[in-house]
SELO-429716 format. One record per residue (C-alpha): residue number from 1; residue in three letters; x, y, z. Coordinates in Angstrom, 3 decimals. Layout:
% residues N
(atom NUM,'ALA',(X,Y,Z))
...
***
This chain:
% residues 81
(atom 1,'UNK',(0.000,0.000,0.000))
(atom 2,'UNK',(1.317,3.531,-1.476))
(atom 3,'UNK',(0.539,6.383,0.910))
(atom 4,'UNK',(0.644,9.623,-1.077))
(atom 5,'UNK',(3.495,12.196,0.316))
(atom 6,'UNK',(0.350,14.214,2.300))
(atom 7,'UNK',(-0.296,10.898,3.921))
(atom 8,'UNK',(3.336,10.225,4.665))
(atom 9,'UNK',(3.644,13.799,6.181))
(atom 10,'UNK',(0.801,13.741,8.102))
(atom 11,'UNK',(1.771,10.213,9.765))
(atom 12,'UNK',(5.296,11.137,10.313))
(atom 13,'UNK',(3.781,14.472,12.249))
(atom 14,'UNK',(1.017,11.993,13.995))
(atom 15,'UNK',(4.170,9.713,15.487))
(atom 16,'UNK',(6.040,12.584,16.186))
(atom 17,'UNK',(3.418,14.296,18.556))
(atom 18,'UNK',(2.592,11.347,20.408))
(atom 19,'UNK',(6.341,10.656,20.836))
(atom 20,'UNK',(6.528,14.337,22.161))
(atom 21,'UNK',(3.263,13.450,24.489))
(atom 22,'UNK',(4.881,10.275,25.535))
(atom 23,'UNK',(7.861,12.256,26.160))
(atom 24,'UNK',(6.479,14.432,28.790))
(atom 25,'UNK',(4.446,11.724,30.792))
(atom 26,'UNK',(7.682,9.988,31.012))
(atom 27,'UNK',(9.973,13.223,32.437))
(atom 28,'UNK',(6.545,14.083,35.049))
(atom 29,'UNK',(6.855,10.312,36.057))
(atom 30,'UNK',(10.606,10.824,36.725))
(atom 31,'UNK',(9.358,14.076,38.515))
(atom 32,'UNK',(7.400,13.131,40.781))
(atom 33,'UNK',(9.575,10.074,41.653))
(atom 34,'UNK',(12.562,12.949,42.592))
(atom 35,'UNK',(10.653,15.111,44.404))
(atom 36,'UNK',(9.120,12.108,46.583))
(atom 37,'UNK',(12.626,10.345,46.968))
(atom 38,'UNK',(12.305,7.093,44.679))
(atom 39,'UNK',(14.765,8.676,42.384))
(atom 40,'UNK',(18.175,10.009,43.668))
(atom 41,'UNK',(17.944,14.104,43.524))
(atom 42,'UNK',(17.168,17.208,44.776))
(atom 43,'UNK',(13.293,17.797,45.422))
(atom 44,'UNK',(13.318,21.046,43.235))
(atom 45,'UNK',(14.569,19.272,40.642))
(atom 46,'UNK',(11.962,16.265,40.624))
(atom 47,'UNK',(9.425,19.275,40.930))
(atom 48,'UNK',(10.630,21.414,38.138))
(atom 49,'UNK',(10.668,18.317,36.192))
(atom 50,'UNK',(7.135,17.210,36.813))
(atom 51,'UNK',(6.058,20.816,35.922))
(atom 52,'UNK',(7.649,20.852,32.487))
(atom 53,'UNK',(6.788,17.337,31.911))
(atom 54,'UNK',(3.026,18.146,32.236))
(atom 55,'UNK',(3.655,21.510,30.155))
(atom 56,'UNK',(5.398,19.337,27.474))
(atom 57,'UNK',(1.852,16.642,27.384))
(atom 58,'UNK',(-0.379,19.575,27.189))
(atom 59,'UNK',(1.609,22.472,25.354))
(atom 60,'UNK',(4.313,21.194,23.097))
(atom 61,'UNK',(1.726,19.429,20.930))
(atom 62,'UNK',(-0.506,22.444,19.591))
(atom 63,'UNK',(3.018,24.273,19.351))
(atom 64,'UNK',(4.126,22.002,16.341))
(atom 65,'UNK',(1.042,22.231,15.220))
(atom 66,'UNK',(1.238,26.152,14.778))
(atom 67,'UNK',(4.306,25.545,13.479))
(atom 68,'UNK',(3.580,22.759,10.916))
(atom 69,'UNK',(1.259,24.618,9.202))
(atom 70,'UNK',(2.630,27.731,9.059))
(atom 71,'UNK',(6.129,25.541,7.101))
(atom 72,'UNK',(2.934,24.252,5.128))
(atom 73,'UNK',(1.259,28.112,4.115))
(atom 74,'UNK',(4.932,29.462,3.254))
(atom 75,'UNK',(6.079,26.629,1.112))
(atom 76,'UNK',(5.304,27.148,-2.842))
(atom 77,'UNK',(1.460,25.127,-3.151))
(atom 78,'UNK',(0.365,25.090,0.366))
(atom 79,'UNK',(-3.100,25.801,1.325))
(atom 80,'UNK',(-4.384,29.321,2.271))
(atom 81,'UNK',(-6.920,27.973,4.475))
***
């Protein structure tokens, strides 16, 4: 099965946004293990950590969005929509 090169691009960005989400569940994990003492490290650090990590899951997503489609409205025969 042939996937046309919109298909391809859009699975490729699909794969790499759950990687990103996957990503940031894993670092709050790590987090909150720090900050409680499971992991070896300062508390701030495990708390910092589980802060960005749940920024990451939430944020980091609809930012490569925003920034996928504006690549895809500057490059010659993207859509204006």
């Amino acid at each position: 099965m042939s996937l046309s090169p919109e298909e391809e691009t859009a699975r490729k960005r699909y794969i790499v946004m759950n990687a990103v989400r996957i990503g940031g569940i894993a670092v709050l994990l790590i987090g909150i293990a720090m900050a409680r003492g499971v992991v070896p490290g300062p508390w701030w650090l495990g708390a910092f950590l589980a802060v960005d990590g749940l920024i990451t899951f939430f944020f980091a997503p609809t930012l490569l969005v925003r920034h996928w489609k504006k690549a895809d409205r500057e490059r010659p025969g993207g859509s204006d929509a």
